[in-house]
C-alpha positions in Angstrom: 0.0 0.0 0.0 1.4 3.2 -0.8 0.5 6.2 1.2 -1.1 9.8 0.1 1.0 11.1 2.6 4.6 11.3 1.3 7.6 13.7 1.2 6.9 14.5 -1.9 10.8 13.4 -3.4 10.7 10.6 -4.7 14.3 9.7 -4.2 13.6 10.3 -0.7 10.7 8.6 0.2 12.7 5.4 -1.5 15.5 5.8 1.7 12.6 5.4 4.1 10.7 3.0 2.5 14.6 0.7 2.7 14.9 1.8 6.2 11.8 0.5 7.7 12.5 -3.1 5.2 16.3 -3.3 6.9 14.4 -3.2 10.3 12.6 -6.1 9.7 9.3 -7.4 9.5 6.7 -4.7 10.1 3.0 -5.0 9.6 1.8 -1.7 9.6 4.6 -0.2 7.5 2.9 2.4 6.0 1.8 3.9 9.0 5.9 3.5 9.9 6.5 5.3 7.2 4.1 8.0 7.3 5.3 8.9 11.4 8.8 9.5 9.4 7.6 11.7 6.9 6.2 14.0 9.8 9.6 13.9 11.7 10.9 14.6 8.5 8.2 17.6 7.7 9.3 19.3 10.9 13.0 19.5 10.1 11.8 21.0 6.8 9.5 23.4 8.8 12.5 24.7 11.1 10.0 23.6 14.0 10.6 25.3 17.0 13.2 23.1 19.5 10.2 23.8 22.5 7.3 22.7 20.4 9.6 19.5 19.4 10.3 18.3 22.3 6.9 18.6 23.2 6.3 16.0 20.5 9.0 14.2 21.0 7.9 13.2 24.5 4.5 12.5 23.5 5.4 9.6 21.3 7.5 8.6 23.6 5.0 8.3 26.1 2.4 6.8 23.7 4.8 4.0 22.5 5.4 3.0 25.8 1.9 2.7 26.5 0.9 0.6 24.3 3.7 -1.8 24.8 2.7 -1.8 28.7 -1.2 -2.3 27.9 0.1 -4.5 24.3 -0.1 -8.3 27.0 -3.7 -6.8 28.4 -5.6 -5.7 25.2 -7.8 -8.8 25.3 -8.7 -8.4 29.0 -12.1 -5.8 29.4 -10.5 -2.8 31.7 -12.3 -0.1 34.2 -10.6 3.1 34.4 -11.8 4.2 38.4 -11.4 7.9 39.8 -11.4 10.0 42.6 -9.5 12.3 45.2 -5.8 11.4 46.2 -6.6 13.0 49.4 -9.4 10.1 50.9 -8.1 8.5 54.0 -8.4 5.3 54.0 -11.0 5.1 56.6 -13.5 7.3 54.6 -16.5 5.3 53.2 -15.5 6.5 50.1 -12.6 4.9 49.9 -13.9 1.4 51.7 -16.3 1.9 49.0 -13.9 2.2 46.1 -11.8 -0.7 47.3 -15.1 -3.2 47.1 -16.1 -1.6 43.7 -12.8 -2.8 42.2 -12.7 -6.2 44.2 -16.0 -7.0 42.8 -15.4 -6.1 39.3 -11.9 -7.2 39.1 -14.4 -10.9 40.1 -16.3 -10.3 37.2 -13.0 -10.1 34.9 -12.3 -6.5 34.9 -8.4 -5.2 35.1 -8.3 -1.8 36.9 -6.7 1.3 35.6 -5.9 4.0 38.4 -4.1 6.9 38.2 -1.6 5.0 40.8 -1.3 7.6 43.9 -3.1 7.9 47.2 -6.9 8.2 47.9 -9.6 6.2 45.7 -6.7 5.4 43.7 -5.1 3.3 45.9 -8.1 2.0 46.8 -8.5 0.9 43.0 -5.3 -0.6 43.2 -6.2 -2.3 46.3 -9.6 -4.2 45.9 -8.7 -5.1 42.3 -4.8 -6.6 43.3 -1.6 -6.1 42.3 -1.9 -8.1 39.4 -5.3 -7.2 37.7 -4.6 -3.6 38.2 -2.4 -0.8 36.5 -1.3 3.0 37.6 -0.7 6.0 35.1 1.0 8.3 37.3 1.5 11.8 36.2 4.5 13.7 37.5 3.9 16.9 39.4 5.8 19.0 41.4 3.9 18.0 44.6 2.8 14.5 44.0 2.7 11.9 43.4 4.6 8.7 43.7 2.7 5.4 43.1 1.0 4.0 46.0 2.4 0.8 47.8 -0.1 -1.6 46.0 1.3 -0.8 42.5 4.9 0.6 43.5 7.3 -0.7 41.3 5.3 -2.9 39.1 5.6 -3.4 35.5 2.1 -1.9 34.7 3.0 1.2 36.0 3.5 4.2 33.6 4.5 7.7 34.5 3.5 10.6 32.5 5.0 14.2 31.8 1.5 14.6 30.4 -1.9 15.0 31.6 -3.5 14.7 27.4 -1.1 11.1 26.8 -2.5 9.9 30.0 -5.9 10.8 29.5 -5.5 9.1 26.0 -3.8 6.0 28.1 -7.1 5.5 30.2 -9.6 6.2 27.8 -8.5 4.4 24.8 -8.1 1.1 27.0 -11.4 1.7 29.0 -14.4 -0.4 28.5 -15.8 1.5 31.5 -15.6 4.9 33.5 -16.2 4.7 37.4 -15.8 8.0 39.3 -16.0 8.2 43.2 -15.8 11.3 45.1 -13.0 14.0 44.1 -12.2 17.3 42.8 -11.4 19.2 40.0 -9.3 16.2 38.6 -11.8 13.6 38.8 -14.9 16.1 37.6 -12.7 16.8 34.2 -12.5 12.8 33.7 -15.6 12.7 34.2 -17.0 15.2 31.8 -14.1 14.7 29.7 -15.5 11.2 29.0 -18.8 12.3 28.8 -17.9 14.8 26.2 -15.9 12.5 24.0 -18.5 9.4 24.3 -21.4 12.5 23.6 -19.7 13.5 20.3 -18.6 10.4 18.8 -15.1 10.3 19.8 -14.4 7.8 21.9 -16.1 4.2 21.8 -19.2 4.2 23.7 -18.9 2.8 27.3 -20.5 2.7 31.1 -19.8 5.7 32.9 -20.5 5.6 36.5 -20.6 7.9 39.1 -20.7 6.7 42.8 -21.2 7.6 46.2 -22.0 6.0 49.5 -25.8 5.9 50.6 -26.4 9.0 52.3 -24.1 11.1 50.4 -25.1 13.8 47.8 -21.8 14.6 45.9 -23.3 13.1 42.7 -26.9 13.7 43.4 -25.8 17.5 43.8 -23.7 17.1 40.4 -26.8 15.5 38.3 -28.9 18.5 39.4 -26.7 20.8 38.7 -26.4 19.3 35.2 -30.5 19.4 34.7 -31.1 22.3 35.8 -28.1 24.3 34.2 -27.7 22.3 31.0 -31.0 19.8 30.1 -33.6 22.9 30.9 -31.8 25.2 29.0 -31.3 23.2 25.7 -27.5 22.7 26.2 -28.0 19.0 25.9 -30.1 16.7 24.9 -32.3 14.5 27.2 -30.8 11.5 25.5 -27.8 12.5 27.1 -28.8 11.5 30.3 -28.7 8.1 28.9 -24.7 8.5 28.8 -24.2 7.9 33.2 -25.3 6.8 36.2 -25.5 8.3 39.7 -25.6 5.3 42.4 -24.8 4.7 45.8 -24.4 0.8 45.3 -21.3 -0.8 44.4 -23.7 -4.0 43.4 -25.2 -1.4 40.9 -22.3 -0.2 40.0 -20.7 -3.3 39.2 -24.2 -4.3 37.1 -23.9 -1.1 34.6 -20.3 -2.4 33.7 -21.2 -5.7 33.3 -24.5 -6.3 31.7 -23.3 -3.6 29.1 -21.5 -6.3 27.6 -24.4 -8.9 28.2 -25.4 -9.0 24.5 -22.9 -6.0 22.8 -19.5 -6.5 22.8 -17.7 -3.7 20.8 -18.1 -1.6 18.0 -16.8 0.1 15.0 -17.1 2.6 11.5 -15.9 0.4 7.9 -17.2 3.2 5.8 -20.3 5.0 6.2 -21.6 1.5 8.3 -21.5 1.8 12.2 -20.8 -2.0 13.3 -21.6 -3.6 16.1 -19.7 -7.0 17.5 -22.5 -9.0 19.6 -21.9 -11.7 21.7 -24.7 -13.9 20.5 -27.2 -13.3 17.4 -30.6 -11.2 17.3 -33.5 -13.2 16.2 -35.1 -11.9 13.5 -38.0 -10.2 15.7 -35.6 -8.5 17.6 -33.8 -6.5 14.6 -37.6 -5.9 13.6 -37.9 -4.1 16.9 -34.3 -2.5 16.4 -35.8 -1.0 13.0 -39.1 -0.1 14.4 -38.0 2.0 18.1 -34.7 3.3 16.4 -35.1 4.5 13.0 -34.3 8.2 13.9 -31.0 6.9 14.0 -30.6 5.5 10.4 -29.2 7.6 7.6 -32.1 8.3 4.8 -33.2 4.9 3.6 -31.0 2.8 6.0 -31.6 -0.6 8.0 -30.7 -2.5 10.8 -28.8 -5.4 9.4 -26.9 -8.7 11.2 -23.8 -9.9 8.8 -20.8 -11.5 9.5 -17.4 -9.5 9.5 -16.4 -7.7 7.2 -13.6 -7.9 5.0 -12.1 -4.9 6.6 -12.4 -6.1 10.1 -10.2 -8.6 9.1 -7.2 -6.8 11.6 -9.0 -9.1 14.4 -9.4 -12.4 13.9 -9.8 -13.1 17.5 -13.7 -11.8 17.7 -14.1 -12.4 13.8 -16.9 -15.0 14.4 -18.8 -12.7 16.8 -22.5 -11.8 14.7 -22.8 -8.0 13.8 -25.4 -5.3 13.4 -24.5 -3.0 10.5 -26.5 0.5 9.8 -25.5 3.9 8.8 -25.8 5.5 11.6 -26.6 9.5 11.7 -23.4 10.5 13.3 -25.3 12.4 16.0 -27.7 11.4 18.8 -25.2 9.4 20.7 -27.2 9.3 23.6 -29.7 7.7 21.9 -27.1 5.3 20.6 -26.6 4.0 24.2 -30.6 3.4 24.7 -30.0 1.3 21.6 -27.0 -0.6 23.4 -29.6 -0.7 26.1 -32.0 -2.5 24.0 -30.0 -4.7 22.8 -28.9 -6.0 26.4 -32.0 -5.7 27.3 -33.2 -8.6 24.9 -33.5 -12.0 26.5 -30.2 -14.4 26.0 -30.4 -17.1 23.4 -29.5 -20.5 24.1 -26.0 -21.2 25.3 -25.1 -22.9 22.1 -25.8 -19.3 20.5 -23.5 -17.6 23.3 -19.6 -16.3 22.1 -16.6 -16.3 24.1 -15.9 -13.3 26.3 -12.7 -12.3 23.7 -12.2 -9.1 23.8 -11.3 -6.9 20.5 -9.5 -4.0 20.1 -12.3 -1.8 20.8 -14.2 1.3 18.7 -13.1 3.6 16.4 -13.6 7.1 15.1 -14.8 7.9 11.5 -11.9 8.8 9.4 -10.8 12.5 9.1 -9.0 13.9 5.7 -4.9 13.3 6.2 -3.1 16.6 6.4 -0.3 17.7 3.7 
C-alpha cells in the first residue's frame, strides 16, 4: 500500500521505504512510514526546538503505553477515579476498594491513576496483578501508592492529554468516586468524548455512599443548568449513572456487555460486535424503536465480519449489526445498546466467548499535507 502522505521526493521517500524493510518485518509499515515523513516535515519546517520536544515526549510516552497495555488488550478494563486526598477510613474509599474487588471478580483489570486516595483504593480491591497506575509527575505529588509501586504496569506521564488518552483508549468503562477538580474533568471529559462520537461508547459511572449527595448534587446541577436550558439533549442523560451501590455499580459495567460487545465505523456502516445473534424479531424491533438513527433509507442489518475487520481475527466470528448511523444522537445510541442487552439471551449454544477486540473507532478525518 502506498500512502497519500509522502515527502513528496521521490528519491527520498525510496531511503525510508529501505529503512523500515532493513528493520525487519513490520506490519503496519505504511503507518511506519508516514510517522517518518512528519519527523521529517518538521525539520523542513525549522519547528521550534520547545514545540519538538513537546512532540518528542508524546510519542515517547504513547509507545510505551501501548507496549505496557500491548499483554492486556484482550482483557475488558475499568478506568476508576477520585480524590488522592481520601483517607483510607473514609467510606468512600472502603467503598472504592469493594467496587474494584467485585469487578476485578467479574473479569475486569483496573486502571488508576496509581497515587493515594480512591486510587489506591482501586489498586487495592482489584490486586496487584489485575490492576495498573498512570502516574502523572507533578511537582507535589505523586509517587505510586504501595499496592502498585514498582510494578511493571505502572506508567509515569509528563503529560496529563497522553494519559488521559492512556485511560480512555483502554477503558471499557468509567467509574468515578468522590474527588475534585481532577476527577470532575475525567468525568465530563469522558462524557464529552462518548457525547460527540469520539471515543467508543462505554458505562460511565458515578458513585457515592448511601447518604451522600456529591453526585446527586452534580446531576442536578447538570439538569437544571444544561437539560432545561437546551444545552444537551435528554438523551444524554442516557450517557451515566448516579448510584450509591457498588452492586449497581458493578451491574452497569457488566451487563453492558451482556449482548454488545464492541463496536466500529468500515465506511459509512457503524458496526456492532454482539456476543450472540438477534433473532429476527428483535432487529424488527431494532428497525421499528430506532429508526431516527438511520441515515435516509437505512436498516438494521446482522452480517458477518467484514472484510475490513479482518485486523481481528480473534472476535471475527462474533455476529454483527450493521446501519448507517446519523453520526449524532449518541445518547440515543446507548438506549440502543440498552435495548440490545435488554433482549433476553439465546440458548448457550448461540453464546460467544468473552474475547475481547481492540475496541471502537472514530470515522476517518482527511490526512493533512
Amino acid at each position: 500500500m502506498i500512502p497519500r502522505y509522502t515527502t513528496s521526493n521521490e528519491e527520498l521517500d525510496k531511503k525510508i521505504w529501505e529503512l523500515i524493510d532493513s528493520n525487519g518485518q513490520c506490519n503496519n509499515r505504511d503507518l511506519i512510514f508516514q510517522l517518518m515523513v512528519t519527523a521529517l516535515k518538521l525539520a523542513k519546517d525549522d519547528t521550534d526546538r520547545g514545540d519538538l520536544k513537546i512532540m518528542n515526549s508524546t510519542l515517547k510516552e504513547m509507545r510505551f503505553t501501548w507496549k505496557v497495555y500491548g499483554p492486556y488488550r484482550r482483557h475488558r478494563k475499568v478506568s476508576v477515579f477520585g480524590s488522592a486526598r481520601t483517607p483510607e477510613s473514609h467510606p468512600d474509599f472502603l467503598m472504592a476498594e469493594a467496587f474494584s474487588k467485585r469487578i476485578a471478580d467479574e473479569g475486569f483489570m483496573t486502571i488508576t491513576g496509581g497515587g493515594n486516595g480512591i486510587m489506591k483504593a482501586g489498586n487495592a480491591g482489584a490486586g496487584r496483578d489485575r490492576t495498573f497506575g498512570a502516574n502523572i509527575r507533578l511537582p507535589f505529588e505523586q509517587a505510586s501508592n504501595s499496592v502498585i509501586a514498582g510494578d511493571r504496569k505502572v506508567i509515569n506521564f509528563k503529560y496529563f492529554f497522553t494519559r488521559k488518552l492512556a485511560f480512555l483508549k483502554e477503558s471499557h468503562a468509567v467509574v468515578c468516586f468522590p474527588g475534585g477538580f481532577g476527577t470532575h474533568d475525567e468525568a465530563f471529559e469522558s462524557l464529552t468524548l462518548i457525547q460527540t462520537g469520539k471515543s467508543h461508547m462505554m458505562p460511565v459511572v458515578l458513585v457515592h455512599p448511601e447518604g451522600s449527595k456529591f453526585w446527586t448534587t452534580w446531576e442536578q446541577y447538570v439538569l437544571d443548568h444544561l437539560l432545561e436550558p437546551g444545552l444537551m439533549s435528554p438523551d444524554d442523560t442516557s450517557l451515566y449513572l448516579v448510584t450509591d451501590s457498588v452492586e449497581r455499580a458493578v451491574e452497569e459495567c457488566v451487563h453492558f456487555y451482556r449482548r454488545y460487545h464492541s463496536s466500529r465505523y468500515v465506511g459509512d456502516q457503524l458496526v456492532f460486535r454482539l456476543q450472540c445473534p438477534l433473532s429476527d424479531e428483535e432487529v424488527k424491533e431494532l428497525n421499528l424503536e430506532f429508526a431516527d438513527l438511520l441515515a435516509p433509507g437505512g436498516v438494521f442489518e446482522q452480517a458477518p465480519a467484514l472484510p475490513q475487520e479482518s485486523g481481528d481475527p480473534d472476535i471475527a466470528h462474533l455476529p454483527r449489526l450493521s446501519f448507517r448511523f446519523v453520526k449524532r444522537k449518541f445518547g440515543r445510541l446507548r438506549q440502543l445498546i440498552n435495548r440490545i442487552n435488554n433482549f433476553p439471551l439465546p440458548s448457550a449454544e448461540h453464546l460467544s466467548s468473552p474475547e475481547v477486540g481492540q475496541g471502537g473507532n472514530i470515522p476517518e478525518e482527511n490526512d493533512p499535507d
